[in-house]
KOLTOR-189698 format. One record per residue (C-alpha): chain; residue in one letter; residue number from 1; x negated, y, z negated. Coordinates in pm, 1 decimal. Layout:
% KOLTOR-189698
+----+----+-----+----------+----------+----------+
| ch | aa |   i |       c1 |       c2 |       c3 |
+----+----+-----+----------+----------+----------+
|  A |  A | NUM |        X |        Y |        Z |
...
+----+----+-----+----------+----------+----------+
//
This chain:
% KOLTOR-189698
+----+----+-----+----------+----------+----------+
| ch | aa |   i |       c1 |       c2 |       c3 |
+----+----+-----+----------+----------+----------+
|  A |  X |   1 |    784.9 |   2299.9 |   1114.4 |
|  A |  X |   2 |    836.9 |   2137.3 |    791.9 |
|  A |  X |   3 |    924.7 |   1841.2 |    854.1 |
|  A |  X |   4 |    585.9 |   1725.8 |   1069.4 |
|  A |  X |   5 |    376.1 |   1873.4 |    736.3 |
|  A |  X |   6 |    609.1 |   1627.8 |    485.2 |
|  A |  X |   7 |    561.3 |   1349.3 |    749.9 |
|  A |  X |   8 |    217.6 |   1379.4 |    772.8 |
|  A |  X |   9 |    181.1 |   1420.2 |    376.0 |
|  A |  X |  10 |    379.3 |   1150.2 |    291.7 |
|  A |  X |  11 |    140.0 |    908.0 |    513.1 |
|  A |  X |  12 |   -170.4 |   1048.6 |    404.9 |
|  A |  X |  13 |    -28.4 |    975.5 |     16.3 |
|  A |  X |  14 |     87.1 |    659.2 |    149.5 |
|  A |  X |  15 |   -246.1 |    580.7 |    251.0 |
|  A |  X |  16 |   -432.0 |    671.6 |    -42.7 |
|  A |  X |  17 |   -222.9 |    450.4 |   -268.4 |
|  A |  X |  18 |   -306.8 |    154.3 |      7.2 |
|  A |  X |  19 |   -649.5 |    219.1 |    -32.1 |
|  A |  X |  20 |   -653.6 |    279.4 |   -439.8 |
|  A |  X |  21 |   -481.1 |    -80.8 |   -447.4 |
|  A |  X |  22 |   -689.6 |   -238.8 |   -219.4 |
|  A |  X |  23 |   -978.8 |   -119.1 |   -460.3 |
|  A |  X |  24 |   -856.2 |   -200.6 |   -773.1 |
|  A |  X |  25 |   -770.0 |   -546.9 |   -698.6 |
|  A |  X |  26 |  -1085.0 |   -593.7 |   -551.0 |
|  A |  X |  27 |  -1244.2 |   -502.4 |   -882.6 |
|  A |  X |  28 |  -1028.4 |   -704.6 |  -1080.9 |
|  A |  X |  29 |  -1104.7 |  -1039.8 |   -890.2 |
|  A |  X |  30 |  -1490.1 |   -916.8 |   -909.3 |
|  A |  X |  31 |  -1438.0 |   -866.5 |  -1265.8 |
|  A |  X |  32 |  -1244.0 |  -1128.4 |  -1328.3 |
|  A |  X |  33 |  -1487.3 |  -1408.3 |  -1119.3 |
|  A |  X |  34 |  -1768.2 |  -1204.0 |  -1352.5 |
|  A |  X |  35 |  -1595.4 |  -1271.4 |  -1650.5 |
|  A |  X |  36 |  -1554.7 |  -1690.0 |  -1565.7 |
|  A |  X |  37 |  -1880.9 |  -1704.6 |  -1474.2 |
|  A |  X |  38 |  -2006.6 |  -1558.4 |  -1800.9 |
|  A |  X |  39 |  -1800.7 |  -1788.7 |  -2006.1 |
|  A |  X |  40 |  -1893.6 |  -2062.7 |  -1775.3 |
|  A |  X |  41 |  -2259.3 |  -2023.8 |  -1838.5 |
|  A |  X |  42 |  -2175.1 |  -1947.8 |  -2229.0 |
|  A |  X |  43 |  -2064.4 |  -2304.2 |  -2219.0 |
|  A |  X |  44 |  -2300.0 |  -2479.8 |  -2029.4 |
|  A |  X |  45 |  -2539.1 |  -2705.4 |  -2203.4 |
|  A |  X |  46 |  -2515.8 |  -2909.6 |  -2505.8 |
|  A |  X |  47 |  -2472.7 |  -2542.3 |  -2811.0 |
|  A |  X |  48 |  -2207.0 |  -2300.7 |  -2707.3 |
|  A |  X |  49 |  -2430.7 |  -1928.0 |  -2669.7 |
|  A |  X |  50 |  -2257.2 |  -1608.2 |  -2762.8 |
|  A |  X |  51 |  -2551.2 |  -1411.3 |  -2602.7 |
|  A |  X |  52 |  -2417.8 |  -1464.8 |  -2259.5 |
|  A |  X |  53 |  -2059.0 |  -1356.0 |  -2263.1 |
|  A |  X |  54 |  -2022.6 |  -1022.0 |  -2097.3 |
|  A |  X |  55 |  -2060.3 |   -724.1 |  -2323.0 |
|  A |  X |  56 |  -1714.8 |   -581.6 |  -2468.7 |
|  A |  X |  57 |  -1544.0 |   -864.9 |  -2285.8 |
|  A |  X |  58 |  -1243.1 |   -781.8 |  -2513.5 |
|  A |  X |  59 |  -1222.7 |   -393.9 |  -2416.2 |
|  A |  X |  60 |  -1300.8 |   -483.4 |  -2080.3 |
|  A |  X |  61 |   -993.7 |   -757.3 |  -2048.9 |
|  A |  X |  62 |   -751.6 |   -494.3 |  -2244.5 |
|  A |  X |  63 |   -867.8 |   -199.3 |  -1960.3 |
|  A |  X |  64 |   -793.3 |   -418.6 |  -1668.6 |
|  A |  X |  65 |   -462.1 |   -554.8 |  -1792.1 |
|  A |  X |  66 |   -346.6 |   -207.0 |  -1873.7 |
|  A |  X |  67 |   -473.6 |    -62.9 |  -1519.7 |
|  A |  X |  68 |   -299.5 |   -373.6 |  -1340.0 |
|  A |  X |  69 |     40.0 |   -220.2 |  -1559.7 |
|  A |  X |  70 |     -8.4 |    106.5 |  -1445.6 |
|  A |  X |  71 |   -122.6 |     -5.6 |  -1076.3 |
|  A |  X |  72 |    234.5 |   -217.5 |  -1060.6 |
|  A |  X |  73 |    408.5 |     49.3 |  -1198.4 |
|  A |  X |  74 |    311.9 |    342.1 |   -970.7 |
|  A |  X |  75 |    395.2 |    110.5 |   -692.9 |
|  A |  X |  76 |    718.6 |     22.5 |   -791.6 |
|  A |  X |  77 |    788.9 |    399.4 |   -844.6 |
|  A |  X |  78 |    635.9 |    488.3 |   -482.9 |
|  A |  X |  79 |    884.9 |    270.2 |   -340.1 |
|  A |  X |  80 |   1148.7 |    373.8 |   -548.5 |
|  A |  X |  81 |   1071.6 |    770.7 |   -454.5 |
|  A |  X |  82 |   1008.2 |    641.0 |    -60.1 |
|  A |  X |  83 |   1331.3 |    497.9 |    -68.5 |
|  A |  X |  84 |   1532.4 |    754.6 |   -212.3 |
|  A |  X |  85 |   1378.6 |   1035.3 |      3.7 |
|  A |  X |  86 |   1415.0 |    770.0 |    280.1 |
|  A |  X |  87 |   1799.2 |    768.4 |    194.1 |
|  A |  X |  88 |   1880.9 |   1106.3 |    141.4 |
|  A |  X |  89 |   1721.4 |   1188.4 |    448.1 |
|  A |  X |  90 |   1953.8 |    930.6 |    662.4 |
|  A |  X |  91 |   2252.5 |   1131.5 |    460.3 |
|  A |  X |  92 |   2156.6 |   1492.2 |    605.9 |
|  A |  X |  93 |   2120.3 |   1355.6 |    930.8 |
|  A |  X |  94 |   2434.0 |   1165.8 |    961.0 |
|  A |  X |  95 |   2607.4 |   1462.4 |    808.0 |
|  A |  X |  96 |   2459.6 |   1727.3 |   1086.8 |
|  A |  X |  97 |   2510.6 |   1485.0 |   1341.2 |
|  A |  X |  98 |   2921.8 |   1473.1 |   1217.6 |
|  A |  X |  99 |   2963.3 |   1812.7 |   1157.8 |
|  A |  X | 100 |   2800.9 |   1881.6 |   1524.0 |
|  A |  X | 101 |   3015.0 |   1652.6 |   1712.9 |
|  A |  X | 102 |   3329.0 |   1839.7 |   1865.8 |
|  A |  X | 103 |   3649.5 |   1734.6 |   1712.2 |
|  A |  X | 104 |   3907.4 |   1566.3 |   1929.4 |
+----+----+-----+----------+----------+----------+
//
């Protein structure tokens, strides 16, 4: 009975993680595409204009790096943690299925 309830948690995390990366990149190109245009217009026409860079541009750039960090890194850890469950998994079941089959 346990093992259907891990299954089923373990795709309903994967899933989540799926769809919190999907968003967050989404936001950074949206950002990011934001952020070009503003500098863009900032630069357009014959004086440069301060007035029409996005607000706390700075902040804003150090936020989404860091985020993209911590996005990258919680994947690589997923995987890590999928793959070692994966394994150890394989390891009981090759173990019950030797210690089941009748010696000769």
């Amino acid at each position: 009975m346990l093992v259907p309830i891990r299954k089923a948690f373990a795709t309903i995390v994967a899933l989540v993680l799926l769809s919190m990366n999907i968003c967050f990149f989404m936001f950074y190109a949206l950002w990011q595409n934001a952020d070009s245009a503003a500098i863009g217009r900032m630069e357009s026409g014959s004086a440069v204009q301060p007035g029409q860079l996005l607000e706390n541009a700075n902040l804003m750039w150090g936020a989404a790096q860091g985020s993209l960090l911590a996005m990258l890194a919680l994947d690589v850890l997923s995987i890590l943690f999928a793959a070692t469950a994966f394994s150890a998994f394989r390891r009981k079941d090759i173990a019950e299925v030797k210690s089941a089959s009748p010696s000769a």
